[in-house]
C-alpha positions in Angstrom: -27.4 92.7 168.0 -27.1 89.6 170.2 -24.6 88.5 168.7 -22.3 91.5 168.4 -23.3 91.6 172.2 -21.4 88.2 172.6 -18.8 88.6 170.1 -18.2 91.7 172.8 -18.3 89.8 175.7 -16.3 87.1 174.7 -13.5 89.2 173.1 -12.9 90.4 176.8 -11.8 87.4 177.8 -8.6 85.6 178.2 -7.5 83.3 175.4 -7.6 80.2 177.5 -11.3 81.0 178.6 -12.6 82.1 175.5 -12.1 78.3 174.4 -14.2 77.0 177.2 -17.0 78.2 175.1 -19.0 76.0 173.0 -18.0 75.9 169.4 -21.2 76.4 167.9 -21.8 78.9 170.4 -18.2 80.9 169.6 -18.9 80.5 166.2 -22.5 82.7 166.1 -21.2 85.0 167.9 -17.9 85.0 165.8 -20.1 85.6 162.7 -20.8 88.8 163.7 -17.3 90.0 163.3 -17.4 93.2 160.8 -21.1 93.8 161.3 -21.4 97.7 160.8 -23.1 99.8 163.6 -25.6 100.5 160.9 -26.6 96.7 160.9 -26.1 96.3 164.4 -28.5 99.2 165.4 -30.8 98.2 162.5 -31.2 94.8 164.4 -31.4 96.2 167.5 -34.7 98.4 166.6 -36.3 95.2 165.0 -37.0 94.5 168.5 -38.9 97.5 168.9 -40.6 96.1 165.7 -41.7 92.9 167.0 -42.9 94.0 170.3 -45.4 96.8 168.7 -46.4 93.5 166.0 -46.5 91.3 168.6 -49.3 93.3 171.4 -51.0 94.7 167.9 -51.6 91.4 167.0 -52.9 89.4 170.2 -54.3 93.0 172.0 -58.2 91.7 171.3 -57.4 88.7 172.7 -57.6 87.4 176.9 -55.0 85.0 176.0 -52.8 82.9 172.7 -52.8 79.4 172.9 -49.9 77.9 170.4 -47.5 75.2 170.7 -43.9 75.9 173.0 -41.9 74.9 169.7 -42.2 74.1 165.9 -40.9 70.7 167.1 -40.3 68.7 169.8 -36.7 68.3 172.2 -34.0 67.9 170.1 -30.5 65.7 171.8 -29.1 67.4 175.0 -25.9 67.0 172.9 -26.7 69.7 170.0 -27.1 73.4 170.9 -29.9 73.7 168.6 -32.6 72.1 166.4 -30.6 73.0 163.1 -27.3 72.6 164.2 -26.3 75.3 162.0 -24.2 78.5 164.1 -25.6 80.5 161.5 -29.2 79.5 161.7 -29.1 78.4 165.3 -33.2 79.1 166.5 -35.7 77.2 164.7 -36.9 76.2 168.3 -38.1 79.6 168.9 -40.4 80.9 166.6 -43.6 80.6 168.7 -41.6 82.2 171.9 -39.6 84.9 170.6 -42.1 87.3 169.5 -43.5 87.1 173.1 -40.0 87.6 174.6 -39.8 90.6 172.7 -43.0 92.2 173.7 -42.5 91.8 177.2 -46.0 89.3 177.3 -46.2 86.8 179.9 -46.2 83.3 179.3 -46.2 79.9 180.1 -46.0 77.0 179.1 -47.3 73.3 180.3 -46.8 69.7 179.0 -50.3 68.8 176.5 -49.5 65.5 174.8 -46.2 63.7 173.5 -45.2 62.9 170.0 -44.7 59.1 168.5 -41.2 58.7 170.2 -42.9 60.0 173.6 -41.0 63.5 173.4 -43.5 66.0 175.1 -45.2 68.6 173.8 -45.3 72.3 175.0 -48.6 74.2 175.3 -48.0 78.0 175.3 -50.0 80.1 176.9 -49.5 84.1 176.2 -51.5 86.8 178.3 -52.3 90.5 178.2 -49.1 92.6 178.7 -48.6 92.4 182.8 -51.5 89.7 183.2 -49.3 87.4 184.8 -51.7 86.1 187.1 -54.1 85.7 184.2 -51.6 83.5 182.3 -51.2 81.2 185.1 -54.8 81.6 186.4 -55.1 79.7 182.7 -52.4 77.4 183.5 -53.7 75.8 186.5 -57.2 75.4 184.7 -56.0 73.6 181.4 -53.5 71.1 183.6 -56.9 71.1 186.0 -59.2 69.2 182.7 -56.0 68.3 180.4 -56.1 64.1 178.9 -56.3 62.5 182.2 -54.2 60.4 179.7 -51.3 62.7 180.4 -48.5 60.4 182.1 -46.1 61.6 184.9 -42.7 62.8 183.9 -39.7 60.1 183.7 -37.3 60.1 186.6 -33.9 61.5 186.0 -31.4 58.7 186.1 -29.2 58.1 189.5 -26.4 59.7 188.5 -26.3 62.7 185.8 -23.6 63.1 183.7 -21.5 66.3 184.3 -22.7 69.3 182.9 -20.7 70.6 179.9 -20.9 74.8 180.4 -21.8 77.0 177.3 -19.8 79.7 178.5 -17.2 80.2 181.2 -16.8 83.7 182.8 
């Protein structure tokens, strides 16, 4: 579904600014190029799916505690973990089902890894518990490590940023 959505959108626009887009981005959404309305729709309702799974599964619960991401940042330079258009969200699987389900969630910096990459702690509420979710925010970063250090400083001067798509 998301990607026929793009393939759409992008097949709107003129030549010369469909090849602003980032390859890896043009490319996913290229994939999807013959995709039947059968598969498109069956994709679409998977949402559906997931967001019934999702509440079902966490409903007893106040809150989820997991980690942001299966792994930690990957370079600035690659639009995704597996740098594979065709299996472009590794980074995801602890967030998506939450996206889906319309849960609120949050997520706050618990530890780094050997190379000093930070680590994401996820926090997931109660459909429309907002507050709740961040009620538990301010309490874990309140008794987190006192170990945790403060975040670098960007640099000076940033490099320019390289859009992913041009409208």
């Amino acid at each position: 579904f998301w990607r026929t959505r793009l393939l759409d959108e992008i097949s709107a626009l003129a030549p010369g600014k469909r090849e602003t887009i980032l390859p890896f981005i043009r490319e996913w959404a290229e994939s999807a190029e013959g995709f039947s309305g059968r598969h498109v729709f069956r994709g679409f309702s998977r949402i559906l799916e997931i967001r019934e799974a999702a509440i079902a599964a966490t409903h007893r619960f106040d809150c989820v505690l997991s980690p942001t991401a299966p792994m930690t940042a990957f370079p600035a330079e690659w639009a995704s973990p597996s740098r594979d258009p065709l299996n472009p969200f590794p980074h995801i699987g602890f967030t998506v089902a939450f996206n889906m389900s319309e849960q609120p969630a949050a997520s706050v910096p618990c530890g780094f890894d050997d190379e000093g990459l930070p680590i994401g702690l996820q926090i997931v509420g109660r459909r429309f518990d907002d507050v709740g979710v961040l009620a538990v925010a301010r309490s874990y970063e309140a008794i987190r490590s006192a170990k945790m250090r403060p975040w670098p400083e960007p640099p000076e001067t940033l490099p320019p940023a390289q859009p992913l798509f041009i409208v």
